[in-house]
C-alpha positions as CSV (number, residue, x, y, z in Angstrom):
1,X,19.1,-17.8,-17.7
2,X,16.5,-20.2,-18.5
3,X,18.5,-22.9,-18.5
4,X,20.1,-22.1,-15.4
5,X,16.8,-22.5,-13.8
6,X,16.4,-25.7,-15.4
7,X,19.7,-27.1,-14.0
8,X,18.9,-26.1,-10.6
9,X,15.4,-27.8,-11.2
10,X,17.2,-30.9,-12.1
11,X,19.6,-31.2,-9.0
12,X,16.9,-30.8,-6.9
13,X,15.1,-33.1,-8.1
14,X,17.3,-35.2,-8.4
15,X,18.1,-34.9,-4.5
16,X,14.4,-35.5,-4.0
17,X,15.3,-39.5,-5.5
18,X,18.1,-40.0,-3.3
19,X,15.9,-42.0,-0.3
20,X,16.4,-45.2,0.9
21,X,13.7,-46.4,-1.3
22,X,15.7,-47.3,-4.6
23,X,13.7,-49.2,-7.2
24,X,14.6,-52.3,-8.6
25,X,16.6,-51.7,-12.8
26,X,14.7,-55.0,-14.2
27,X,11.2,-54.3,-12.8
28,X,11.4,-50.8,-13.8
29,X,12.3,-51.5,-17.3
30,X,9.5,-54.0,-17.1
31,X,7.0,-52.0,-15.8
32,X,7.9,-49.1,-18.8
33,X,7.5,-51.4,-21.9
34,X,10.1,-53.4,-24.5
35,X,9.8,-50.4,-26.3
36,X,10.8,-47.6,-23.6
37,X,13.7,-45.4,-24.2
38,X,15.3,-44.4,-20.2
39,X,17.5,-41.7,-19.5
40,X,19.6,-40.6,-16.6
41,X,20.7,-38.1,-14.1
42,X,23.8,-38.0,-11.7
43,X,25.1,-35.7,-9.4
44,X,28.0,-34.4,-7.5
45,X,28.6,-31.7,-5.2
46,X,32.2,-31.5,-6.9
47,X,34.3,-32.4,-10.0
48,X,37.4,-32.7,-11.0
49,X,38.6,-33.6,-14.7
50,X,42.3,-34.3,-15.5
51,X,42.0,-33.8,-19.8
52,X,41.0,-37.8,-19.3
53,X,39.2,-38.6,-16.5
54,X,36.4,-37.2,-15.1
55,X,35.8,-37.3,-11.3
56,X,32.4,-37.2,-9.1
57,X,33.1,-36.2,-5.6
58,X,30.8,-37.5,-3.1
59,X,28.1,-39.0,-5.6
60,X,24.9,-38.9,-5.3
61,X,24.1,-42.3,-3.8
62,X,21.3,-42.9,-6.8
63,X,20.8,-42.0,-10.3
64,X,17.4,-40.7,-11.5
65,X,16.0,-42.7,-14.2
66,X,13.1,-41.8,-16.6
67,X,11.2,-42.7,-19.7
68,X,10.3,-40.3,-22.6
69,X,7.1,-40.2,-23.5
70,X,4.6,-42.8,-24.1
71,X,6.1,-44.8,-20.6
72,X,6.8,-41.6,-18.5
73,X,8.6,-43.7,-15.8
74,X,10.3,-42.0,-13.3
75,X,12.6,-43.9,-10.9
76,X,15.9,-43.9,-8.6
77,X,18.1,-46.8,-8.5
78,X,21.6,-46.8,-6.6
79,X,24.6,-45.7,-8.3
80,X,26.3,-48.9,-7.7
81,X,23.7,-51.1,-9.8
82,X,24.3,-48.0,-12.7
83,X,28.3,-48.8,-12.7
84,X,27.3,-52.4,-12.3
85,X,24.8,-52.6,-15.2
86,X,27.1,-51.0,-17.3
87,X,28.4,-53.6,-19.6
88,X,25.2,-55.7,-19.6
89,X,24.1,-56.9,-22.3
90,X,25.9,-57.1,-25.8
91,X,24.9,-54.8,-28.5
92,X,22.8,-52.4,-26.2
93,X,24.7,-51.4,-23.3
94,X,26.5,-48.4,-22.4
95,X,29.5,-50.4,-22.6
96,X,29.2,-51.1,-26.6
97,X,27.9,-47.7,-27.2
98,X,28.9,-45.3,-24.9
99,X,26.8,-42.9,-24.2
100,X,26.8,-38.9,-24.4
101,X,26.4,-36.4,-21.3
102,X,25.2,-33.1,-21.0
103,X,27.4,-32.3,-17.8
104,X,26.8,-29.4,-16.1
105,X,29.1,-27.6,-13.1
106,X,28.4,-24.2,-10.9
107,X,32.3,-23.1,-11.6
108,X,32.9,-19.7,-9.6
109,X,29.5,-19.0,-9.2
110,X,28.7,-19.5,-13.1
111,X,27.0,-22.4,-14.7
112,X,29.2,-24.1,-17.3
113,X,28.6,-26.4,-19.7
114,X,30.0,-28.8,-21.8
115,X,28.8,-32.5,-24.2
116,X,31.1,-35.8,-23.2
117,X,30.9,-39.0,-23.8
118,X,31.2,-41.3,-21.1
119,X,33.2,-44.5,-20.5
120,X,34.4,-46.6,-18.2
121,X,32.7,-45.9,-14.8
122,X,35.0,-47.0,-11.8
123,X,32.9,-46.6,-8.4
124,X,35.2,-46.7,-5.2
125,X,33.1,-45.4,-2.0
126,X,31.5,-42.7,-3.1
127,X,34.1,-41.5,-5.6
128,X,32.9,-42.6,-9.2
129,X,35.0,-42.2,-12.1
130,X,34.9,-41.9,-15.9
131,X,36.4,-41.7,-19.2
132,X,35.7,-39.0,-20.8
133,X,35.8,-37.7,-24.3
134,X,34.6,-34.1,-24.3
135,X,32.4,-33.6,-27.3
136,X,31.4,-29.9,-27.5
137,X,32.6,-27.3,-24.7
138,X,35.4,-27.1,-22.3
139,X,35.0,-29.4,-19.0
140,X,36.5,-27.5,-15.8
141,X,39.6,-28.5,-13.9
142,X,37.5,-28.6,-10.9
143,X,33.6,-27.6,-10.5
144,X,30.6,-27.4,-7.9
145,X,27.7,-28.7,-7.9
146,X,27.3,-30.8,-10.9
147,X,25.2,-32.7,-13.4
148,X,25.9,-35.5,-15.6
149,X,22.4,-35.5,-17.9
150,X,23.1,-39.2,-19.5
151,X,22.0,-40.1,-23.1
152,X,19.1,-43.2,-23.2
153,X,19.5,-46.4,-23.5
154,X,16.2,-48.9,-24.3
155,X,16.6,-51.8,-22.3
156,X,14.6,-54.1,-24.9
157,X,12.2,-56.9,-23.2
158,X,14.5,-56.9,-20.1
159,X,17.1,-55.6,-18.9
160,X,20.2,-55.5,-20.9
């Protein structure tokens, strides 16, 4: 039940990032430190997953970023400039190490949860898609409100 809570906290939250305001990828990895380690939150108010592909509905327009600990960084930056960003850099980008998600999905009323790894990201309007390989759990056919809870990445001196 906890982690219920904790989900809902998260989408929230995450709502709370979506202004106009959207900061910029390479000053916020600047302003965190070489040595910060960033992770990231999405969210949809529906999925659907085809055994392949996993699909965000009407995406959040930004993704919350954030530092762990020593930085604690907290940022939003467009969706768009996540997909974009993707496959920057060479041997640290999401692209050459794709990262793990903790998604979760309101499905009937229940939260359900499952470990994927992402790849891939196609963005068309606000429909963004990825490859998915599901790691631990089952990922639903089709699901709520939803929360893709991105693995870090350390963007090094710059961005990647």
């Amino acid at each position: 039940m906890a982690f219920v809570k904790y989900a809902v906290v998260a989408l929230l939250g995450a709502a709370l990032f979506a202004g106009p305001a959207l900061a910029d990828q390479a000053e916020t990895a600047k302003a965190a430190g070489k040595d910060a380690s960033w992770l990231f939150i999405q969210t949809a108010p529906k999925i659907k997953f085809d055994g392949k592909t996993l699909t965000l509905q009407n995406v959040n327009p930004s993704v919350t970023m954030f530092t762990d600990r020593p930085a604690r960084v907290a940022e939003a930056i467009a969706t768009a400039a996540f997909v974009k960003n993707w496959d920057k850099g060479t041997t640290k980008s999401f692209k050459s190490d794709p990262p793990n998600a903790g998604l979760t999905s309101i499905v009937d009323g229940k939260l359900q949860t499952a470990t994927v790894e992402l790849s891939h990201p196609q963005m068309e309007g606000m429909t963004l898609r990825y490859d998915v390989r599901v790691v631990n759990g089952e990922v639903p056919a089709s699901g709520g409100p939803t929360s893709l809870f991105i693995d870090q990445i350390h963007f090094g001196p710059g961005p990647n």
